[in-house]
C-alpha positions in Angstrom: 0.0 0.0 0.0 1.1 3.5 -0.6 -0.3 7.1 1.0 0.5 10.1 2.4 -0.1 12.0 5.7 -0.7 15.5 5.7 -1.1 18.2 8.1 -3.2 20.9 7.7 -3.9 23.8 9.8 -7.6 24.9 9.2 -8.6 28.6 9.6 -10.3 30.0 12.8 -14.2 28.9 13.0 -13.9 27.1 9.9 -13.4 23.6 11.1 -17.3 22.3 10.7 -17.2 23.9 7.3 -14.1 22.0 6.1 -15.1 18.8 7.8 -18.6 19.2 6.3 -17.3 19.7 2.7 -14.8 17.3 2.8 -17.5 14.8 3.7 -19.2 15.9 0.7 -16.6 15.4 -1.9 -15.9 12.0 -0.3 -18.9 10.9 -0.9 -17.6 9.0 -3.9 -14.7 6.7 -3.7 -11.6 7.2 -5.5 -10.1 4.3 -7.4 -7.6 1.7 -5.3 -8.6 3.7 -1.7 -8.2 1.3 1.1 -8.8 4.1 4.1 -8.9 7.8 4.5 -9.1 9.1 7.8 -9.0 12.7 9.3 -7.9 13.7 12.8 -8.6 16.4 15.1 -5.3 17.1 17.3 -6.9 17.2 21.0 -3.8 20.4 21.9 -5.1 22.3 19.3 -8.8 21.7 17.4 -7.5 23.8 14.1 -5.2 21.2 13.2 -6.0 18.2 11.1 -4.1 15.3 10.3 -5.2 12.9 7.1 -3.7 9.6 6.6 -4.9 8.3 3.5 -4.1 4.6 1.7 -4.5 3.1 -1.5 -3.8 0.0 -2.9 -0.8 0.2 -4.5 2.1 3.0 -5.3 0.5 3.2 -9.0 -3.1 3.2 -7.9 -1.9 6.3 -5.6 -0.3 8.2 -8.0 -3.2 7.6 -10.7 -5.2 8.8 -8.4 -3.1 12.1 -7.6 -2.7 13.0 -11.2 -6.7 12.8 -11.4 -7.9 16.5 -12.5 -10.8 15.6 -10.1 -8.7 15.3 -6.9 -7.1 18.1 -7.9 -10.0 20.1 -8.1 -11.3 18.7 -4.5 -8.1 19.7 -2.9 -7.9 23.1 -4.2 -11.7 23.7 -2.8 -10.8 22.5 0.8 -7.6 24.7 0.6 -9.7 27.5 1.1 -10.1 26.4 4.7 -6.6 26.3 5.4 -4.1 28.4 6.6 -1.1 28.2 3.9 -0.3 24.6 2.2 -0.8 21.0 3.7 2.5 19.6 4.5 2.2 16.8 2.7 4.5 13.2 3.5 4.2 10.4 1.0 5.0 6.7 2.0 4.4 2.9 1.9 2.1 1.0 4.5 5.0 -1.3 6.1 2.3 -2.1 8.9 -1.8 -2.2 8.6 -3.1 -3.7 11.5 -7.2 -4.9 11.2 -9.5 -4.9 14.1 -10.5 -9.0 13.7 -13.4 -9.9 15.5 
């Protein structure tokens, strides 16, 4: 699996609105995504951590050179405060929940 973690600091009293319209352009999946998920940091409630995973190192880079997920990060940009910092990688460990 290959993904990338980002960071991004989301503007003063516009966390609902970015977690709201992120929601709403996820409502499709892309191709090869295994997980997405976003975190709130408990020290400071602006912050946002993604850590997203797809299938494979091609399926993730298809998927980055998509004009559409292009187009969905530049609209949630407008949340932020400056760029994502963004941190690319392979899954060397995905641990399941097995019941």
């Amino acid at each position: 699996m290959q993904g990338t973690v980002a960071r991004i600091q989301i503007q003063t009293g516009k966390v609902e609105q970015f977690l709201a319209r992120v929601r709403e352009l996820n409502a499709e999946q892309d191709p090869g995504l295994v997980n997405e998920y976003f975190y709130q940091m408990d020290e400071d409630p602006n912050v946002m951590y993604m850590a997203v995973a797809f299938e494979s190192r091609e399926a993730y880079r298809a998927n980055s050179e998509r004009p559409e997920t292009h187009a969905r990060a530049m609209e949630v940009s407008e949340f932020a405060v400056g760029q994502p910092e963004w941190h690319d990688g392979t899954v060397v460990i995905a641990h399941e929940k097995r019941n």
